[in-house]
ROZATI-915439 format. One record per residue (C-alpha): x, y, z. Coordinates in steps of 0.05 Angstrom, whole numbers, padded with zeros to 5 digits, always signed. Example, Ala and Ser with C-alpha at 12.3 -4.5 7.8 and 13.67 -1.06 7.14 Angstrom:
<rs>
+00246-00090+00156+00273-00021+00143
</rs>
This chain:
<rs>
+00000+00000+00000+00029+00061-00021+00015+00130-00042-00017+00120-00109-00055+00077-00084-00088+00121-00041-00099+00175-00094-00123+00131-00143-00173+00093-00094-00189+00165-00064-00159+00146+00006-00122+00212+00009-00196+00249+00009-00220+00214+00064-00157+00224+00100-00150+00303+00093-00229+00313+00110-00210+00267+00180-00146+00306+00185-00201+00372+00179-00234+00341+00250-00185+00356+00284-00173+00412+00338-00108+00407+00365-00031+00410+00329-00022+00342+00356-00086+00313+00349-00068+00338+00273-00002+00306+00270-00027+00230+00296-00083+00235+00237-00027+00261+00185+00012+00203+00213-00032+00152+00209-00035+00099+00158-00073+00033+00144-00040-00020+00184-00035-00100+00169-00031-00113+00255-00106-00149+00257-00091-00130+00345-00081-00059+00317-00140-00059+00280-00185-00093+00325-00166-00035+00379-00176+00021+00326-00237+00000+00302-00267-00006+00383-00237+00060+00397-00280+00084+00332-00339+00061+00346-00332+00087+00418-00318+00154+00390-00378+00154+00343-00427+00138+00402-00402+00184+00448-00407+00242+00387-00482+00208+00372-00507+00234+00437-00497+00309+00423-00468+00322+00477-00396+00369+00463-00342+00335+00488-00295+00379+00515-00228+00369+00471-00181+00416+00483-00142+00457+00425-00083+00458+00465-00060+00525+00438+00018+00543+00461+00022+00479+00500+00072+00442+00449+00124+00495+00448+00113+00504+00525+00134+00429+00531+00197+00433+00481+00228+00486+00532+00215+00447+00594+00274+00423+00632+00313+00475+00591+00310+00521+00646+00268+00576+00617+00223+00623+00659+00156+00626+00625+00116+00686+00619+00046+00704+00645+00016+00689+00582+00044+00622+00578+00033+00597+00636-00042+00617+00635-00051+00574+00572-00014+00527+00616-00081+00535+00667-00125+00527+00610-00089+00466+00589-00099+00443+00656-00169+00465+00672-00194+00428+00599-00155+00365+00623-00199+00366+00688-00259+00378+00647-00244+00312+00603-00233+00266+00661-00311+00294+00695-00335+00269+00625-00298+00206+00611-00309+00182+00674-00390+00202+00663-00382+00163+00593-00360+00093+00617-00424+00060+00600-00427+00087+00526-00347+00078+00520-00312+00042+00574-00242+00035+00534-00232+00106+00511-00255+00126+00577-00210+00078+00613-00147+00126+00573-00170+00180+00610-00155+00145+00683-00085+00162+00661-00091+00240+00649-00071+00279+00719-00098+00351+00720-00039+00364+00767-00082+00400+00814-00035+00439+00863+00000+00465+00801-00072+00482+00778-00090+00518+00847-00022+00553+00849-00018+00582+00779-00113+00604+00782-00079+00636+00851-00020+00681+00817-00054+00692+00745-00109+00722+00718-00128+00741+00645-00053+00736+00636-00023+00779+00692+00005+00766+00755-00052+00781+00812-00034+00825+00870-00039+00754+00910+00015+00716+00879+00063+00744+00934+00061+00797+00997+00121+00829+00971+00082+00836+00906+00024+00868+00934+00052+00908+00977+00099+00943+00914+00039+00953+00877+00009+00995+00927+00067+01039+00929+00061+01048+00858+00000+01067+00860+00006+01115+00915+00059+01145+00872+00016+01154+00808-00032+01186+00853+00008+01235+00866+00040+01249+00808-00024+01255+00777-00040+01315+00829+00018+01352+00809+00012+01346+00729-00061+01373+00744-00032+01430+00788+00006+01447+00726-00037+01439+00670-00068+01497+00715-00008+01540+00717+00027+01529+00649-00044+01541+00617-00025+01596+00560+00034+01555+00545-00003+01490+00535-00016+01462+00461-00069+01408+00500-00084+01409+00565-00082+01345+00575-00037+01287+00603+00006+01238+00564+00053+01187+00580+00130+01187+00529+00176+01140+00546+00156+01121+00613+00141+01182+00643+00075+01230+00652+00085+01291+00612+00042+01356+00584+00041+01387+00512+00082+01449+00507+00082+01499+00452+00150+01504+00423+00155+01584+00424+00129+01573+00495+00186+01528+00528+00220+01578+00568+00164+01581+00606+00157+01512+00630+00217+01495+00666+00230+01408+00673+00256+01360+00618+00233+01345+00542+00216+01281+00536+00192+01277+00461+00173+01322+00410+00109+01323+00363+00130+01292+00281+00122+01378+00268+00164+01395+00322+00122+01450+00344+00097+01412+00408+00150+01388+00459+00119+01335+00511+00149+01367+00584+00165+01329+00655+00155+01397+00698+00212+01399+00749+00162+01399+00813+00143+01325+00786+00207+01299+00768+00228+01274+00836+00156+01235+00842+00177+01201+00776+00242+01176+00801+00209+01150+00859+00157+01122+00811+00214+01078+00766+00240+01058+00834+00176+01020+00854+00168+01000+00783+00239+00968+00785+00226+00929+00857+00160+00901+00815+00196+00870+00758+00246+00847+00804+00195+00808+00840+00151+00792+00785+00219+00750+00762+00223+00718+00819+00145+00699+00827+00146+00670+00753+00210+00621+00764+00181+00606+00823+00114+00580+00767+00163+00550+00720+00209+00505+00779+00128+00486+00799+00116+00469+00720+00182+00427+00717+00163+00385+00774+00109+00354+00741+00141+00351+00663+00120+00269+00664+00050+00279+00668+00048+00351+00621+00082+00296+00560+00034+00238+00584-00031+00294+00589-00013+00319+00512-00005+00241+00490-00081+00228+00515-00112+00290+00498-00079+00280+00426-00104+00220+00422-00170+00238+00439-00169+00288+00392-00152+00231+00338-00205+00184+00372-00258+00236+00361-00236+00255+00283-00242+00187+00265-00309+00181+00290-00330+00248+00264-00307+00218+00194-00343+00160+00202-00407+00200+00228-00401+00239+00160-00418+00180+00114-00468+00138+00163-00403+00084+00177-00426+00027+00213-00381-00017+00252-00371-00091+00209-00340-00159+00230-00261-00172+00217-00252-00239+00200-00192-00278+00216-00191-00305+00131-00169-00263+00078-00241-00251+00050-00293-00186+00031-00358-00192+00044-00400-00128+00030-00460-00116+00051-00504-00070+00022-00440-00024+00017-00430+00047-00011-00372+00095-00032-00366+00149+00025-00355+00208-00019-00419+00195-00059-00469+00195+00000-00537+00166+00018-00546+00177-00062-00504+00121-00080-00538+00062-00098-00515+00007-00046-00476-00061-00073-00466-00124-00054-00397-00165-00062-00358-00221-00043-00284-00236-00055-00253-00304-00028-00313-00347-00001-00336-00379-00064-00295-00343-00106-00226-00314-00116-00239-00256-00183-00299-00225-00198-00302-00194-00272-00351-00139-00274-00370-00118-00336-00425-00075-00358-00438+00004-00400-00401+00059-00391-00414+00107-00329-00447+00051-00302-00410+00042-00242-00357-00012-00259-00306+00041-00230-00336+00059-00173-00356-00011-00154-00279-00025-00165-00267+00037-00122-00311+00021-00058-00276-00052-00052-00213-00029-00044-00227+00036+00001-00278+00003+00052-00212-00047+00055-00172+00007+00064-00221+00040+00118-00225-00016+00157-00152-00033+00162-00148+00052+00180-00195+00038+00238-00249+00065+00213-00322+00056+00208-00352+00040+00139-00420+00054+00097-00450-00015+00096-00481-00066+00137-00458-00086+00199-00459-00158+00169-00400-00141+00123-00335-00174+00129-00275-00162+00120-00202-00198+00122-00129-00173+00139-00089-00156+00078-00011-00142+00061-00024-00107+00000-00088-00068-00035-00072-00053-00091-00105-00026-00153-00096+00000-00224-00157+00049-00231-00158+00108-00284-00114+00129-00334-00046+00127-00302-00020+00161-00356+00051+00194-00337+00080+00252-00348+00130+00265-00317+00158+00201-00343+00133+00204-00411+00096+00130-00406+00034+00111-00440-00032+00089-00414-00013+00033-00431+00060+00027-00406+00034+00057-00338-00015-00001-00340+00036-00052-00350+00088-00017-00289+00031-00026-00241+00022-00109-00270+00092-00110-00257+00088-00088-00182+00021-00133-00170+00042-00195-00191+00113-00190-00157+00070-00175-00098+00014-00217-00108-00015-00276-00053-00065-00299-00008-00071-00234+00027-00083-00186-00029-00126-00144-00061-00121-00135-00137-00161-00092-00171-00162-00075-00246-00198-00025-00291-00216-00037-00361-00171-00099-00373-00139-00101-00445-00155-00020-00452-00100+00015-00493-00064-00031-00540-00078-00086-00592-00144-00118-00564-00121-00187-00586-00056-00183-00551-00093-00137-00491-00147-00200-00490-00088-00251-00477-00039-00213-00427-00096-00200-00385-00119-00273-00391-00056-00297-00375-00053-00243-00313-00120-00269-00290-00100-00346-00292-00029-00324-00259-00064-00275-00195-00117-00339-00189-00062-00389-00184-00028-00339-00127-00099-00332-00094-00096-00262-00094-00173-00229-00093-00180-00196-00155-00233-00153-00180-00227-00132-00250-00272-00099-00315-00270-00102-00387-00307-00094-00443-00283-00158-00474-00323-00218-00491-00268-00267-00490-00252-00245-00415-00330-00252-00395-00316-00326-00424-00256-00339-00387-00294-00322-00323-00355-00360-00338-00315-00423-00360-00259-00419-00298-00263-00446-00227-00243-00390-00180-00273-00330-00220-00350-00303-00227-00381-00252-00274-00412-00185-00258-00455-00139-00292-00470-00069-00270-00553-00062-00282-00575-00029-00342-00640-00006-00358-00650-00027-00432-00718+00008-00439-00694+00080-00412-00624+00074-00429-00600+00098-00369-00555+00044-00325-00583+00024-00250-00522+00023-00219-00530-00038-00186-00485-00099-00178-00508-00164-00201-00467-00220-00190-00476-00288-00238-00479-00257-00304-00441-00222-00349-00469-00150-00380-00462-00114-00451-00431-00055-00464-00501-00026-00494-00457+00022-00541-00496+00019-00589-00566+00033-00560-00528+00085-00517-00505+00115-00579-00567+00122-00616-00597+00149-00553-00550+00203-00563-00570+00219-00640-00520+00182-00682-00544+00173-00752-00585+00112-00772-00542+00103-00827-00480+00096-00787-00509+00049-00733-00538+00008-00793-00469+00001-00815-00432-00011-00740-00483-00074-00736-00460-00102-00792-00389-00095-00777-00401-00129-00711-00427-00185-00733-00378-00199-00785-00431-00194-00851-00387-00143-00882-00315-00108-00894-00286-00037-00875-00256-00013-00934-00204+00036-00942-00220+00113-00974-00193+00127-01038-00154+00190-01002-00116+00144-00954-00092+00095-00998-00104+00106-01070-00142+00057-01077-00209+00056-01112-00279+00058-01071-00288-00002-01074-00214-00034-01068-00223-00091-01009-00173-00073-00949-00174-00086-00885-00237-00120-00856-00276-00139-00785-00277-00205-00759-00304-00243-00706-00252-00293-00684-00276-00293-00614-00290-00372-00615-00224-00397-00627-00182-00353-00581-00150-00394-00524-00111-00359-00471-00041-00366-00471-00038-00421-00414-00087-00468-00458-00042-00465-00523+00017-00518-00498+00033-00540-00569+00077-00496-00615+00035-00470-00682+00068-00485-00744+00090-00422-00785+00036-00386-00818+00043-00392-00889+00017-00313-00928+00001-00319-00994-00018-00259-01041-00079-00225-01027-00072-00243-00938-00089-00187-00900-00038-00196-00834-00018-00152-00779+00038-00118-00775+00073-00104-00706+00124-00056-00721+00074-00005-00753+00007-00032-00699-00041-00034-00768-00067-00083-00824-00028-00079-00882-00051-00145-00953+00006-00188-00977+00043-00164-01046+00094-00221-01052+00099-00288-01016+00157-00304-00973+00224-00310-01011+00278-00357-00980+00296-00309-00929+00230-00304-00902+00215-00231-00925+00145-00211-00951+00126-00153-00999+00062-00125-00958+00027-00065-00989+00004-00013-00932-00035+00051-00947-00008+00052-01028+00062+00041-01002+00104-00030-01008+00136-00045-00956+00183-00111-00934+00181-00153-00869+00202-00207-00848+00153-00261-00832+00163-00268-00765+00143-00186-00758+00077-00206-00788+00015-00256-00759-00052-00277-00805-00105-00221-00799-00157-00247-00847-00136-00295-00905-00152-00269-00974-00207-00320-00988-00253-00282-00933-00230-00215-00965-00243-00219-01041-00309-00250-01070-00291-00310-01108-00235-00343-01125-00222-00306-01204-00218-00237-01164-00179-00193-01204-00121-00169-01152-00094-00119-01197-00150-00081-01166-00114-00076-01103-00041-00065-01127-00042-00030-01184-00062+00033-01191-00135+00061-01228-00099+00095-01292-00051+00029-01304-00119-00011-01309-00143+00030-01356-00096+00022-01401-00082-00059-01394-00166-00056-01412-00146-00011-01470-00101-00050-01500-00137-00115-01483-00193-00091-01538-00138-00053-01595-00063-00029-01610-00056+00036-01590+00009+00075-01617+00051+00100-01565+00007+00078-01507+00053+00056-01451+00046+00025-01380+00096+00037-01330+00116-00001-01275+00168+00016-01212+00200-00018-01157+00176+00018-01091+00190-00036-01031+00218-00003-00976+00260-00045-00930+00234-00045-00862
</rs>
């Protein structure tokens, strides 16, 4: 399990909306952390702790989590000697006061959830540290209480300002006409008036500050000056004792440093508890049975991200069968029925609830994994198809008892005859390994391997044939049809053109190349449809060694190194090359570069078909008929050598 996985199966969704629940940094950082396990003890205890967490949120009642705001950097500095300031070590009360809250609840919650409330038993509120810091602090300052000597200094200081305040009165009074304001201000530290510049003389005492226009000086008037001293005095004895008063808090904080780390371990872990059953909440997940054998049962199951809309499904893997081929239209829900196998699995081995019935099942498995979408690359220039085959690579290198294969649109992006046998050959290979495998196609030849082969089942998605619109529903026992072409008529293709794409199907006539491609005439026979469904046998079937395939003039055969049809110019020589003419052009190959398409017998109608209609061209016939009926003078047909080695 990996990654890609994840994204492809939509795992990463889930994860960042559970990450989104929440409320804490390290409550965040166990969810960002936390990954599908293959410890069935693990699970076992995540899944109980989930379901806990989902009743306990079911009663509406809040729980009170806290968001434990400043508490992680508090606890990176402890033991390092640090004094802490007032503000910190009032979050540390509010840390403190939540933790008390949580163990009131818990231990009020033991009937609903007796485990999760169990981890609370180990959270200490540390309540003389509690009583000693609500004593000294108080909307982040230190209270008048938190020592005699502090109290007392603050009363001085205020006695002080008192007076201070008399005598800055007393001269607002008699400095009047010299006055910008009359008012008092503080500048650095000290109580001060607003005296016009012109005016200065007249205010005897020491400028403090200056207005940005310079034409109002902020004064200390001499007759207050010695009050100030006496003022910064005081002021020095408080922050002298407020020093001592907070390391006195922090020495009290360090002495209980054990049960701060063990507090933000269980309130984080509450805080994960809770996400995960908020998550599960979101899509109605219902607790479901883990079963000791490497099996899925679903029971009227559901993808989470689609909601209560979804229509529900029903699928085993492993109990009376080891693949299940699901075949069916387009946007009918093959993908999505692929999708919700492997996430639930996923889900349940994350701990967490799932959307289906409680009498679901589910094994323990080392590796889900799936090759869903495109997976077209990039970044490393590979094809769908090359992507496609990457991921094969990794499945069956992983691929056992305890696995989880799942595989969308089986023989999609190359050849369909060689797609058709690599993914026959994959499906007897992952059967043989007893991996679970869950696949779709399109294919008939895979919907016959499935119906003929012990081990593997057929699925159809429903499909309303009347309406045209698919049900969405899983129906195990039968294979489905792709309904393309009902589907496309439903969407307004021409008459004409659907007329013609039955035919083709069912193998009553030939595609023949334009004029404009190849040169050809209208009605010059090229390449053509066939239905050679029947005799296909996968790979493990064929034990004996076909002879060489023998092309004679006229064969249509496949080409590998150019992926397209080309029809037969010239036999094999002695060396095995053959003269194939491809789009006008004549090309060389040798044989073994080649493989029978459709013989020329199927091709041409009857056996006195004249082939210079395919390799010659239109004007050189009319002359040969030309001079078949009369001499012409000077008439001329000319011929040139235009094989290209290949």
């Amino acid at each position: 399990m990996n990654e890609a996985v994840f994204q492809r199966l939509e795992y990463d969704k889930l994860k960042d909306k559970m990450i989104g629940y929440t409320v804490s940094p390290a409550g965040q950082l166990l969810a960002e952390r936390h990954v599908p396990s293959t410890n069935r003890k693990q699970i076992r205890a995540w899944l109980n702790e989930t379901e806990e967490a989902a009743a306990l949120l079911a009663t509406g009642a809040s729980v009170p989590l806290s968001a434990m705001e400043g508490i992680d950097p508090f606890l990176s500095l402890l033991g390092k000697g640090r004094i802490y300031t007032e503000s910190e070590l009032d979050q540390l009360l509010a840390w403190l006061v939540s933790i008390a809250q949580m163990k009131r609840y818990m231990d009020n919650k033991r009937m609903i959830a007796p485990t999760i409330a169990a981890y609370a038993d180990s959270m200490n509120d540390c309540p003389r540290l509690k009583q000693e810091l609500d004593r000294c602090i108080r909307y982040g300052s230190l209270t008048d209480q938190a020592s005699a000597d502090l109290g007392m200094i603050r009363r001085h200081l205020i006695a002080v300002e008192d007076k201070i305040h008399k005598k800055l009165e007393a001269s607002l009074s008699k400095y009047k006409s010299a006055l910008q304001d009359p008012i008092i201000s503080r500048r650095r530290g000290r109580s001060v008036i607003a005296v016009k510049r012109e005016h200065r003389k007249l205010v005897p005492g020491t400028v403090w500050d200056e207005s940005s226009s310079g034409q109002t000086l902020f004064i200390e008037p001499i007759d207050v000056a010695e009050l100030q001293q006496e003022w910064q005095e005081w002021k020095a004895e408080e922050e002298r004792e407020r020093t001592i008063i907070l390391s006195r808090l922090s020495d009290e904080a360090e002495l209980y440093k054990l049960d701060l780390f063990q507090n933000r371990e269980a309130m984080a872990s509450f805080d994960f508890m809770l996400a995960r059953g908020k998550l599960s909440l979101s899509y109605n997940g219902q607790p479901v049975t883990l079963s000791d054998e490497p099996i899925i049962k679903l029971v009227e199951a559901r993808h989470p991200l689609l909601g209560q809309q979804a229509e529900p499904i029903h699928v085993e893997l492993g109990v009376r069968w080891k693949q299940l081929i699901i075949t069916g239209p387009n946007t009918g829900g093959k993908t999505v029925a692929l999708k919700t196998i492997g996430l639930l699995a996923l889900l349940v081995q994350s701990g967490l609830l799932v959307p289906a019935s409680p009498d679901s099942r589910f094994g323990v498995f080392r590796h889900i994994m799936a090759d869903v979408g495109d997976g077209q690359s990039l970044e490393q220039s590979l094809s769908t198809f090359s992507s496609h085959i990457a991921v094969l690579k990794e499945m069956l290198h992983s691929a056992d008892e305890q696995t989880i294969i799942l595989l969308d649109e089986l023989a999609a992006g190359t050849d369909p005859g060689e797609g058709i046998a690599l993914s026959i050959a994959v499906l007897e290979e992952l059967l043989q390994r007893k991996a679970l495998t869950a696949a779709t196609t399109h294919f008939n030849e895979i919907k016959k391997f499935a119906a003929s082969t012990a081990g593997c089942m057929n699925a159809r998605m429903a499909f309303d044939s009347e309406t045209l619109r698919p049900l969405y529903r899983l129906e195990v026992g039968e294979a489905g049809e792709s309904h393309a072409f009902a589907i496309a008529r439903r969407f307004g293709l021409p008459e004409h053109v659907m007329k013609r794409a039955e035919k083709l199907a069912e193998g009553r006539t030939v595609i023949r190349l334009e004029s404009s491609l190849s040169g050809y005439e209208e009605k010059t026979v090229g390449v053509v449809v066939e239905e050679a469904v029947d005799t296909m046998k996968s790979p493990a079937v064929q034990k004996e060694k076909s002879p060489a395939p023998v092309f004679l003039k006229g064969d249509a055969v496949w080409i590998y190194p150019l992926r397209r049809a080309g029809i037969v110019f010239q036999p094999a020589d002695d060396r095995g090359e053959v003269i194939v003419q491809v789009e006008g052009k004549k090309m060389g190959f040798n044989r073994k570069r080649l493989k029978p398409y459709i013989s020329k017998d199927k091709l041409y109608p009857g056996s006195d078909y004249d082939m210079d209609i395919v390799f010659d061209t239109k004007d050189n016939r009319k002359k040969r008929k030309l001079i078949g009926r009369k001499y012409v003078d000077g008439l001329t047909i000319e011929t040139k050598s235009d094989v290209t080695e290949s």
